[in-house]
C-alpha positions in Angstrom: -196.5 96.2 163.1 -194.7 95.1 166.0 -196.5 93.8 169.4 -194.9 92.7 172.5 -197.2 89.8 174.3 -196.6 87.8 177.2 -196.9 83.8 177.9 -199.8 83.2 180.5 -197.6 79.9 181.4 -194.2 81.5 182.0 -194.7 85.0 182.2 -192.1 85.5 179.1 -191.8 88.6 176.9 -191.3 88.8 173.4 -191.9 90.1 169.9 -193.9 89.5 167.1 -193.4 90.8 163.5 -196.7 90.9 162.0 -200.0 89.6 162.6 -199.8 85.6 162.4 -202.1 83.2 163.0 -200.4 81.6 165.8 -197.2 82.3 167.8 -194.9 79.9 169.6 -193.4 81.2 173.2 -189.7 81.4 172.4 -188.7 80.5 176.0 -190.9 77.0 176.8 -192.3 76.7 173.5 -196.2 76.9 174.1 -197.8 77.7 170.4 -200.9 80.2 171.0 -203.2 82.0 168.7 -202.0 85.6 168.5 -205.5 87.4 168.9 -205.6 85.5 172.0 -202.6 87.0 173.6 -202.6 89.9 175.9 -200.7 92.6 173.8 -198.8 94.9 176.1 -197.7 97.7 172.9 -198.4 97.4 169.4 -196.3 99.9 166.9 -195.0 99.9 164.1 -191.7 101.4 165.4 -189.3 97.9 166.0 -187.0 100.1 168.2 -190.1 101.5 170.2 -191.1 97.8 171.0 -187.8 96.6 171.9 -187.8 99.1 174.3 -191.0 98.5 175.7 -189.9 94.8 176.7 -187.0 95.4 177.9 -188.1 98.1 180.1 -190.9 95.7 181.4 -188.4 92.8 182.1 -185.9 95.1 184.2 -188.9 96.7 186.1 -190.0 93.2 187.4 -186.2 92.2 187.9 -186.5 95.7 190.5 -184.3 97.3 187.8 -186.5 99.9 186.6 -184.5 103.1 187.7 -180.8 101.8 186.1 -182.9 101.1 182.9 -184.7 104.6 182.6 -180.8 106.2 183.0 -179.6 103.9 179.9 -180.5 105.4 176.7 -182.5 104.4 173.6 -182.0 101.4 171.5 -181.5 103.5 168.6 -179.1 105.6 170.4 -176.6 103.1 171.6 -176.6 101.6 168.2 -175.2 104.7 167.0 -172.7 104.7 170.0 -171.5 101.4 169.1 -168.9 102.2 166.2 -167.1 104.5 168.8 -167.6 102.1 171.8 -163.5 100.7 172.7 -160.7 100.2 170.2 -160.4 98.7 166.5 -157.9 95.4 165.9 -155.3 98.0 165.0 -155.0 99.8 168.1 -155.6 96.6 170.2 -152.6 94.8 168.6 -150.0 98.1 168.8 -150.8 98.3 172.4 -150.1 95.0 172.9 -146.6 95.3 171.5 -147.8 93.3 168.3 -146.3 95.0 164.6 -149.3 95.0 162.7 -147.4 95.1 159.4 -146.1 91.7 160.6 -149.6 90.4 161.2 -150.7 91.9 157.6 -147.9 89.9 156.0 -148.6 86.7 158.1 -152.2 86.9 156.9 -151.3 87.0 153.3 -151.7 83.4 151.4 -148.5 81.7 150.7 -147.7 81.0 147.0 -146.3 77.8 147.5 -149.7 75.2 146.2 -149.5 73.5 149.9 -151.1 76.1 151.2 -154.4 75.7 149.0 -157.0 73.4 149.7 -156.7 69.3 149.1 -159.5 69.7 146.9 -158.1 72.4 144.9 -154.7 70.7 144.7 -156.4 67.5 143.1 -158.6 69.8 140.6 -154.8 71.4 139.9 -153.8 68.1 138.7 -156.6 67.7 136.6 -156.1 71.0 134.9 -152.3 70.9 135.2 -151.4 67.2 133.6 -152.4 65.7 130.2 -155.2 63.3 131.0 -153.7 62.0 134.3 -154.4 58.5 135.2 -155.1 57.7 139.5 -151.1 57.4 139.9 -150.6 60.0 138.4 -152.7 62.5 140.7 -151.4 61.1 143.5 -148.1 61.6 142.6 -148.9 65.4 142.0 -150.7 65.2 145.0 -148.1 63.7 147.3 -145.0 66.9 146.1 -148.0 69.1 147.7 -148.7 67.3 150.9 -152.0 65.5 150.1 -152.3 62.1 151.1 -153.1 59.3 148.6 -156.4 58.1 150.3 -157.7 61.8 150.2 -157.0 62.0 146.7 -159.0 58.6 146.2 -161.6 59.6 148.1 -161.6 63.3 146.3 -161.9 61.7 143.1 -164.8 59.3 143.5 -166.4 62.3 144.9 -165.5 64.5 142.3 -166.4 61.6 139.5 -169.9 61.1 141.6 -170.9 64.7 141.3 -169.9 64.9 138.0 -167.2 67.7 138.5 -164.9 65.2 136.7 -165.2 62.0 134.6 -163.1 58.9 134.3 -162.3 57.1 131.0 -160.3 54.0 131.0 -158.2 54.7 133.9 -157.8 58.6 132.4 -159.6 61.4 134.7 -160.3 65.0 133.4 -162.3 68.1 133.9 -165.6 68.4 133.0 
């Protein structure tokens, strides 16, 4: 059941889903009880509602007429999908090769391009029980700065992703 009520202190209009105890105005936040609104449409039909409101908010903005020519909420969301043109079409008219854009989106295979925190956990995986200098060291060929991979490792040992043993880190 869908109701649209009104706020006796702002004159707003909304929705409510349901029947709740109490509703809060969604535009200067005075909580009501909901039998105590004044309930302008109740159905059980969300589009219906929706259309109720907003035909009651462009009647008192004197925009009654252009709304009655517009047509149904249900309607236009079918309309949408064909509404103006898709990413393709926008980037070939723009003079844009969208095979070039394809390829650009594509992740690299070099390991720089992955996340700092995956090129640590690499290092984990990747070396035989790899002490601090180590890491950084593997770190550093793939761009990632020494105090991120000290930070990244007391994190990684706090949340017990990864354990530390006399100076040696791996896995968990």
């Amino acid at each position: 059941m869908y109701s649209v009520v009104g706020c006796s202190a702002c004159n707003n209009l909304w929705i409510v889903e349901g029947r709740p105890e109490t509703t809060q105005c969604s535009r200067c936040g005075k909580r009501r009880k909901f039998r105590k609104l004044k309930k302008f449409v109740e159905t059980d039909d969300e589009d219906y509602a929706r259309e109720v409101r907003a035909s009651m908010i462009a009647n008192r903005q004197g925009h009654g007429d252009a709304f009655a020519e517009l047509d149904s909420f249900a309607e236009m969301d079918s309309q949408i999908e064909d509404a103006g043109m898709d990413d393709e079409e926008y980037l070939d008219r723009s003079g844009i090769d969208t095979d070039d854009v394809a390829t650009a989106g594509e992740p690299s295979r070099r390991s720089a391009s992955k996340g700092k925190k995956q090129v640590v956990l690499d290092a984990l995986s990747n070396l035989d029980e790899p002490d601090e200098r180590e890491i950084v060291t593997y770190a550093r060929e793939r761009g990632v700065s020494a105090e991120y991979v000290r930070r990244a490792l007391e994190k990684l040992s706090r949340r017990g992703e990864i354990s530390e043993s006399q100076g040696r880190y791996r896995r968990l």
